[in-house]
C-alpha positions in Angstrom: -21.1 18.0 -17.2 -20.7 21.5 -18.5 -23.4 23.1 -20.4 -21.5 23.1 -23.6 -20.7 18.8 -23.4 -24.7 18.6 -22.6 -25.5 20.8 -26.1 -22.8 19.0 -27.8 -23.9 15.3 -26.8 -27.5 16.3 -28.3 -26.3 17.7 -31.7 -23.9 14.2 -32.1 -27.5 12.5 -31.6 -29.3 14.1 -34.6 -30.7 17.7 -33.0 -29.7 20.8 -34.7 -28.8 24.5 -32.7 -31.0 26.5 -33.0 -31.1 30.4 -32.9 -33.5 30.7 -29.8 -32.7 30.5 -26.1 -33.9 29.2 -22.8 -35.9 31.4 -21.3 -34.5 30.1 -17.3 -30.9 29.6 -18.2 -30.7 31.3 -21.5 -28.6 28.5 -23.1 -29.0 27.7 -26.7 -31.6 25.3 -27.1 -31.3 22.5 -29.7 -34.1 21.6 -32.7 -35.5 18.4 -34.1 -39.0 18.0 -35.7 -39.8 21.6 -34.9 -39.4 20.6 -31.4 -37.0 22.8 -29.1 -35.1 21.3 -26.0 -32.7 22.5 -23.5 -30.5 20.6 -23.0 -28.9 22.6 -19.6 -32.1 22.3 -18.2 -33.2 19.0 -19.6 -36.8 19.8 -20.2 -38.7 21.0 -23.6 -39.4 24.1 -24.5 -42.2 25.9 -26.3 -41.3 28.2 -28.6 -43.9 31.0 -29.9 -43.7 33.2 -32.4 -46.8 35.5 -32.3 -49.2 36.3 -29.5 -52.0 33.6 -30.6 -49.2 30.9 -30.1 -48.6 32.9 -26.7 -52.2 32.4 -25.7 -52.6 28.4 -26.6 -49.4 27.8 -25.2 -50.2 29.3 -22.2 -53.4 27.6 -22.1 -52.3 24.1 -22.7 -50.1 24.8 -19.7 -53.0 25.6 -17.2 -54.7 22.4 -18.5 -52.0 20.1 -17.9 -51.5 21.9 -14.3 -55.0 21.5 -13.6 -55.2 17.9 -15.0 -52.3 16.8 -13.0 -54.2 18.5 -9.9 -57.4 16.3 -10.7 -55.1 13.0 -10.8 -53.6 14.0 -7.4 -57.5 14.6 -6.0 -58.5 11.3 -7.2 -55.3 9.7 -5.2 -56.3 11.0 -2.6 -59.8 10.3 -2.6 -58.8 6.5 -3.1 -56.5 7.0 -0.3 -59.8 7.1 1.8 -60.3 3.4 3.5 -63.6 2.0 2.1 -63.5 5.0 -0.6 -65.5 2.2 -3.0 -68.7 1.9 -0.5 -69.1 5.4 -0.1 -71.4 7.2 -2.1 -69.5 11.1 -1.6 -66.4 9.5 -2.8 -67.6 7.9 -5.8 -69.8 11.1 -6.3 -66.7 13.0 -6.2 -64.7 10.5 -8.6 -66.8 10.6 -11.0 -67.0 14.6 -10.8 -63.1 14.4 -11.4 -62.9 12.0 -14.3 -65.5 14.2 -15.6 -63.7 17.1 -15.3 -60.7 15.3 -16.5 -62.5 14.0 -19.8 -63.5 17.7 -20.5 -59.6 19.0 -20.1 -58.3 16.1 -22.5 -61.1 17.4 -25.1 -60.1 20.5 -24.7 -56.0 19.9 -25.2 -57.0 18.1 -28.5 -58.5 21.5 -29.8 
């Protein structure tokens, strides 16, 4: 489907063009609830509009990576036969849900 057929389907849905652009494709994206979408790419998009934006923006971005990283350790750690019984893994778990509980306070801020 052609990029154009992709923004049109979302604007017959209820989103609006809007003025900015993707920053990887550079299509128009489309606007609903102050919420920006490319629809080329299919993916949100944060839009900033001063440097302090910039900077949380950026920030919530590391969180999420490193949150998602800390999900993918704890896999792995209960990957580990007999992972339960062993006092390094749970040691280690709890370290991560730790860390994990300390990320989700911080995305709230």
């Amino acid at each position: 489907m052609s990029a154009a057929k992709k923004i049109a389907h979302y604007i017959r849905t209820g989103w609006k063009l809007s003025a900015y652009h993707c920053p990887v494709c550079n299509n128009p994206l489309v606007e609903k609830e102050n919420r920006y979408y490319c629809a080329v790419c299919d993916r949100e998009v944060k839009v900033v509009r001063d440097e302090a934006e910039y900077r949380k923006a950026l920030m919530e971005g590391v969180l999420e990576r490193l949150r998602s990283s800390l999900i993918e350790a704890i896999n792995q750690v209960m990957q580990v036969e007999d992972w339960a019984f062993n006092e390094k893994y749970l040691g280690l778990l709890e370290k991560y849900l730790e860390l994990i509980a300390k990320v989700n306070r911080a995305l709230k801020e």
